[in-house]
VEXMI-639091 format. One record per residue (C-alpha): residue number from 1; residue in three letters; x, y, z. Coordinates in Angstrom, 3 decimals. Each point is the difference from the previous one (the first is absolute). Layout:
<vonus>
num:NUM	residu:ala	px:X	py:Y	pz:Z
...
</vonus>
This chain:
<vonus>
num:1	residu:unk	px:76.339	py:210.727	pz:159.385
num:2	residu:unk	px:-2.986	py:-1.712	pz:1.854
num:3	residu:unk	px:-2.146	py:2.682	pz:-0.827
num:4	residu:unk	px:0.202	py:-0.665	pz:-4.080
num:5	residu:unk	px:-1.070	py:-3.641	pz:0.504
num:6	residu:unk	px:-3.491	py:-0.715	pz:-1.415
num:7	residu:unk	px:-2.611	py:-0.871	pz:2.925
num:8	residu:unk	px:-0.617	py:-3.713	pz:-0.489
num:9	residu:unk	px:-4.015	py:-0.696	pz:-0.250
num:10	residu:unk	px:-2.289	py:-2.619	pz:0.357
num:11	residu:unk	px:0.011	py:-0.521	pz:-3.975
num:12	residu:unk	px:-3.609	py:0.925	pz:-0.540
num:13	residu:unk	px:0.547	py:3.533	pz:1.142
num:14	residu:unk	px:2.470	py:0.363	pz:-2.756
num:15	residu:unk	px:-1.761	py:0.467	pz:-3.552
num:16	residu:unk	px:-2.097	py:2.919	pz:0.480
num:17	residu:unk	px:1.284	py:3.430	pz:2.582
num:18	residu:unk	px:-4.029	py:-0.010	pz:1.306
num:19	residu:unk	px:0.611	py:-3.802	pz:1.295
num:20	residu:unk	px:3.719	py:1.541	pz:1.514
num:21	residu:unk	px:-1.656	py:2.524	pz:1.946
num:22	residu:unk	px:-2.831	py:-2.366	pz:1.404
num:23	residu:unk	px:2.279	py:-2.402	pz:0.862
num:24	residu:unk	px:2.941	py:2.505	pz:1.234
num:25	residu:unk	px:-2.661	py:1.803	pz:2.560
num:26	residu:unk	px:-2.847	py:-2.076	pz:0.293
num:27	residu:unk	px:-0.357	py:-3.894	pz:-0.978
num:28	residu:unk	px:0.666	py:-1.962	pz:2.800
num:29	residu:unk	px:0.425	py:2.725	pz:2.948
num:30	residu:unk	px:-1.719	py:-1.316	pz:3.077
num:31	residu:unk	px:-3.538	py:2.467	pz:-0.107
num:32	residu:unk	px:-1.901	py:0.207	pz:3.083
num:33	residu:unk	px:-2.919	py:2.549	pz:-0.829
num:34	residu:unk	px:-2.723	py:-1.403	pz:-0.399
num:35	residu:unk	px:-1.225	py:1.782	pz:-3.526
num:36	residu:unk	px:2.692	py:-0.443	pz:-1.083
num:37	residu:unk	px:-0.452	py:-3.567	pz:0.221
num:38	residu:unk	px:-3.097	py:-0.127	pz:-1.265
num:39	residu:unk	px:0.708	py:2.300	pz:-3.163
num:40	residu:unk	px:2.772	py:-2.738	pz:-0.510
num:41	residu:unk	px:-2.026	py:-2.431	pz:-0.422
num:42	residu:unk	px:-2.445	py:1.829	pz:-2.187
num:43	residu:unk	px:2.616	py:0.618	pz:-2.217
num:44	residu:unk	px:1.465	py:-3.297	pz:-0.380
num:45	residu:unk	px:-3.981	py:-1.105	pz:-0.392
num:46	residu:unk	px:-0.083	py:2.283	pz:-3.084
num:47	residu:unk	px:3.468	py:-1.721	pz:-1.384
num:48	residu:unk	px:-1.910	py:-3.181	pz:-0.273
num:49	residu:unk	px:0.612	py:-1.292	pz:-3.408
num:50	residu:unk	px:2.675	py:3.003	pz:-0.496
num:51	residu:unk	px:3.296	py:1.201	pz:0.191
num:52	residu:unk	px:0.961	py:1.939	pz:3.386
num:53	residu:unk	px:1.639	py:2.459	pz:-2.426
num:54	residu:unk	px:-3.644	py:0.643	pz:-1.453
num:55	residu:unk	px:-1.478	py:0.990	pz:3.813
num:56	residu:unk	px:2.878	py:1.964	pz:0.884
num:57	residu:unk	px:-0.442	py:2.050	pz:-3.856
num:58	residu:unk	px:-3.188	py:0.588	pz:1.258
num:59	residu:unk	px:0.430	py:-0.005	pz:3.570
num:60	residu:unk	px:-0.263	py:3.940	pz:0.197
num:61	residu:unk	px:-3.123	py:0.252	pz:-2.137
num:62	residu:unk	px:-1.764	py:-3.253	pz:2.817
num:63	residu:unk	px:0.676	py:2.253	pz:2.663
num:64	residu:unk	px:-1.625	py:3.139	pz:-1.549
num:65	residu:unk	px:-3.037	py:-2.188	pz:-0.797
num:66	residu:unk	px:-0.158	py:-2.263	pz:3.509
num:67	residu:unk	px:0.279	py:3.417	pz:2.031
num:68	residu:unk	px:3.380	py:-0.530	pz:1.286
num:69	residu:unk	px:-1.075	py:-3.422	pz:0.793
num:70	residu:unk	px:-1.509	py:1.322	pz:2.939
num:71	residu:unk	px:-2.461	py:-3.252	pz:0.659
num:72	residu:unk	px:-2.308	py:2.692	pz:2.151
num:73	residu:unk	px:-0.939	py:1.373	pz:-3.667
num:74	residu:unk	px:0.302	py:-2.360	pz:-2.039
num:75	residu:unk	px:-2.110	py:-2.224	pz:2.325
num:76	residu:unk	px:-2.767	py:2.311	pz:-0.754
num:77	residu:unk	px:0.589	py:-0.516	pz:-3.685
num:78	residu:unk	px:-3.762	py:-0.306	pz:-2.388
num:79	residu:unk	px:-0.783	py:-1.640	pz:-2.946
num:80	residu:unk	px:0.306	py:3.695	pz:-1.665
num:81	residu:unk	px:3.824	py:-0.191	pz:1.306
num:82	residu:unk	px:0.442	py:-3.411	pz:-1.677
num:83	residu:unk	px:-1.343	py:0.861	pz:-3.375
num:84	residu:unk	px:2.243	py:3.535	pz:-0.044
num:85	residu:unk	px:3.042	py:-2.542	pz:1.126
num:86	residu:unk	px:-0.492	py:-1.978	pz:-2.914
num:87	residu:unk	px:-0.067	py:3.280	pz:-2.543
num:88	residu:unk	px:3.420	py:1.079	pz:1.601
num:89	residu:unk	px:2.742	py:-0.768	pz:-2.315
num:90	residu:unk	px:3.143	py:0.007	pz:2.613
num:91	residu:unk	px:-1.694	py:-2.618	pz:2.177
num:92	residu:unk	px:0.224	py:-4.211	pz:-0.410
num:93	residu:unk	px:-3.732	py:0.597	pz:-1.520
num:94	residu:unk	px:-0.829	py:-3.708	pz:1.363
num:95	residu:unk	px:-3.612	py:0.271	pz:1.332
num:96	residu:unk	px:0.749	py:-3.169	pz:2.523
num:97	residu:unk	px:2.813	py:1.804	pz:1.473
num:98	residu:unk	px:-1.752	py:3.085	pz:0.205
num:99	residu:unk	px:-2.609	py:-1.544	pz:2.047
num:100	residu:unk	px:2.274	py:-2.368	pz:1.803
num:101	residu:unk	px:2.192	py:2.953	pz:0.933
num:102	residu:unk	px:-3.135	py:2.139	pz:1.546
num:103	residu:unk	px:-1.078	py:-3.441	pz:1.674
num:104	residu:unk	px:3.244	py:-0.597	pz:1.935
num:105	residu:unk	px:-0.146	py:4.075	pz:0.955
num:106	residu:unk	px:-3.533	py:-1.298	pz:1.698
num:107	residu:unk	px:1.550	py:-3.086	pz:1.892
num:108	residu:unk	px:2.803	py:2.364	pz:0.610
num:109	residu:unk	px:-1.978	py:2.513	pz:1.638
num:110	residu:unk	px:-2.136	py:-3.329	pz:1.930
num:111	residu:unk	px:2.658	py:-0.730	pz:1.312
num:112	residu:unk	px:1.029	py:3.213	pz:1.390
num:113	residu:unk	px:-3.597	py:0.313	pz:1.610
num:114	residu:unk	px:0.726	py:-2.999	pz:1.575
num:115	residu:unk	px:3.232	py:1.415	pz:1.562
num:116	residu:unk	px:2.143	py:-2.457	pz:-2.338
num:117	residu:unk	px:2.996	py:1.946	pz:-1.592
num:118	residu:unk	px:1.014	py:-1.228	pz:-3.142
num:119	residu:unk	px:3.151	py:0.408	pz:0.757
num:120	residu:unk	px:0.034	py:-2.500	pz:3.004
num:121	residu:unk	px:-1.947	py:-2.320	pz:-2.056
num:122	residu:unk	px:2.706	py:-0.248	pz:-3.075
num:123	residu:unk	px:2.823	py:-0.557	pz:2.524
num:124	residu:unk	px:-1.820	py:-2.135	pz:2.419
num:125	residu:unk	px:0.896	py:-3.398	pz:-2.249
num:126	residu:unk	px:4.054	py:1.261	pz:0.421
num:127	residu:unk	px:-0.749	py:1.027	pz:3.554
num:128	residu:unk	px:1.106	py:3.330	pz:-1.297
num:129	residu:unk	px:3.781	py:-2.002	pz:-1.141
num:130	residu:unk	px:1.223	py:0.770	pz:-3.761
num:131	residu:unk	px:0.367	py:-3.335	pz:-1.593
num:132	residu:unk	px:3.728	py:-0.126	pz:-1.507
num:133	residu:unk	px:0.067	py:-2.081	pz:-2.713
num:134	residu:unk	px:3.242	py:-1.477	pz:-1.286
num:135	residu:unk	px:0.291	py:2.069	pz:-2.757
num:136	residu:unk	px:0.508	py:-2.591	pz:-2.507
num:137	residu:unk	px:-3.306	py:-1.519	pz:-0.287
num:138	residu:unk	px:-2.894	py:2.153	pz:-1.352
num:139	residu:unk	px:-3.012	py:-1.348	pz:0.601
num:140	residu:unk	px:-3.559	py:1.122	pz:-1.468
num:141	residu:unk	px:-1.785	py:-0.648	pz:3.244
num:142	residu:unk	px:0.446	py:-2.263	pz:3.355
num:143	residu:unk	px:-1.983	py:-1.865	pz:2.320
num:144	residu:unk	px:-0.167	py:3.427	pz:2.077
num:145	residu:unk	px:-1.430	py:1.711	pz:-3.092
num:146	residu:unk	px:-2.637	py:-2.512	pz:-0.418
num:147	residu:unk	px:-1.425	py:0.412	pz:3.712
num:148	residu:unk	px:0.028	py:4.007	pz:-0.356
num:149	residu:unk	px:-1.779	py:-0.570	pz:-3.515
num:150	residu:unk	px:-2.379	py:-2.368	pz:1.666
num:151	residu:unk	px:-0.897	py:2.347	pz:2.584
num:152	residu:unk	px:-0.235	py:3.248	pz:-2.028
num:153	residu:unk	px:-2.151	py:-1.898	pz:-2.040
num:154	residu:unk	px:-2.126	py:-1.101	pz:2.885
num:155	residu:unk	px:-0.355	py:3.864	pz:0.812
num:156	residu:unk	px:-1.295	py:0.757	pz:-3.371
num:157	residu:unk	px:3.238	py:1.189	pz:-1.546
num:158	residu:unk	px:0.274	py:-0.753	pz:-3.857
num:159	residu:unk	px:3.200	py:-0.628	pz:-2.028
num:160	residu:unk	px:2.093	py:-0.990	pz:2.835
num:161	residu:unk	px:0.589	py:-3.633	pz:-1.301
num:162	residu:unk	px:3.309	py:-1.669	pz:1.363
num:163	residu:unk	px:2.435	py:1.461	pz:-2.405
num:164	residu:unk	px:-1.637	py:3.669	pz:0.159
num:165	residu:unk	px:0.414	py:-0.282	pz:3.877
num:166	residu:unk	px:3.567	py:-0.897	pz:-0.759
num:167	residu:unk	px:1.028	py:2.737	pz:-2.242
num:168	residu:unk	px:-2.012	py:2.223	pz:2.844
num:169	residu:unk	px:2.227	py:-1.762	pz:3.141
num:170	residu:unk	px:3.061	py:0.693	pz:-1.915
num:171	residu:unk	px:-0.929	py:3.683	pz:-1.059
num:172	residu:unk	px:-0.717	py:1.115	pz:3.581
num:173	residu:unk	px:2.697	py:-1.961	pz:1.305
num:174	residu:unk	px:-1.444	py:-2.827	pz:1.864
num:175	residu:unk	px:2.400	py:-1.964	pz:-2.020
num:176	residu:unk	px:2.894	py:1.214	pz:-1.133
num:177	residu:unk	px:1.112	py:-1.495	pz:-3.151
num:178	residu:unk	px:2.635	py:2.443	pz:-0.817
num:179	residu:unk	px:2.331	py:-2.502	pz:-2.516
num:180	residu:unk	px:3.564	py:-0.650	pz:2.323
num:181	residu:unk	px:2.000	py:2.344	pz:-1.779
num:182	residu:unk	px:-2.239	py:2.602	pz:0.012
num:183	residu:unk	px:1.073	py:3.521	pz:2.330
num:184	residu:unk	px:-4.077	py:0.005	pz:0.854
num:185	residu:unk	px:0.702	py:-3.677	pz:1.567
num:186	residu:unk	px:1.468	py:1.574	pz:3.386
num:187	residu:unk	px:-1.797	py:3.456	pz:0.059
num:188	residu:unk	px:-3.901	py:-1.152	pz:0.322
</vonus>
């Protein structure tokens, strides 16, 4: 029967059932909301240098500690916070990502004082299109990723280089870079 055929995957999502379940519900599904966006990119700021499957081990523990990623809070983040950040044990205890992650809830917030939505902003290079990818070529970042990287970076965003912005685009589904044969390809 149909139903006792294995799912076919993009082949990352296969070695570990934490990186199934991201993928399966989450990685690469167009998101719109605009925290949501920016705790994405948080996230893949604090996977610089690491594994995704380290972030999403830990994922659970970042949220506790970044207030739900609520960028209203954690914009208003002290030194005091930083230093208790760095004692907590279930976090990425990287003191650049730390700051750079209660910097970008600032700009974030800037940004929203200034009646700019996030939200519009990320999808305002795609003029709010998913970019479908052939689904045989996997790149680590694109000409598109290296003008969103150069603007963040102009805002005052840190660890958004070119190939963070990437993994970012194709995480919220700007891009969609579901491999051909995977179910996920058609659903996003």
């Amino acid at each position: 029967m149909a139903n006792d055929v294995p799912k076919q995957r993009c082949i990352w999502a296969e070695s570990d059932p934490l990186m199934r379940d991201y993928h399966d519900h989450e990685w690469g599904v167009p998101e719109h909301d605009a925290r949501v966006l920016w705790e994405m990119l948080m996230l893949e700021g604090f996977q610089a240098g690491l594994a995704w499957i380290t972030v999403l081990r830990k994922r659970e523990a970042l949220l506790k500690a970044f207030a739900g990623f609520d960028p209203i809070k954690v914009a208003g983040f002290t030194e005091q916070d930083t230093l208790q950040l760095m004692q907590n044990e279930g976090i990425i205890r990287a003191r650049a990502k730390i700051e750079a992650t209660i910097a970008g809830a600032r700009i974030y917030c800037e940004m929203a004082e200034r009646g700019e939505n996030f939200s519009d902003f990320c999808w305002s290079f795609t003029d709010g299109k998913v970019i479908e990818n052939d689904g045989m070529c996997f790149p680590t970042q694109s000409p598109l990723s290296v003008q969103i990287s150069k603007e963040l970076k102009r805002r005052g965003f840190k660890f958004v280089g070119p190939t963070i912005v990437y993994a970012w685009m194709q995480a919220v589904g700007i891009v969609n870079d579901h491999a051909l044969n995977c179910f996920r390809r058609r659903q996003t």
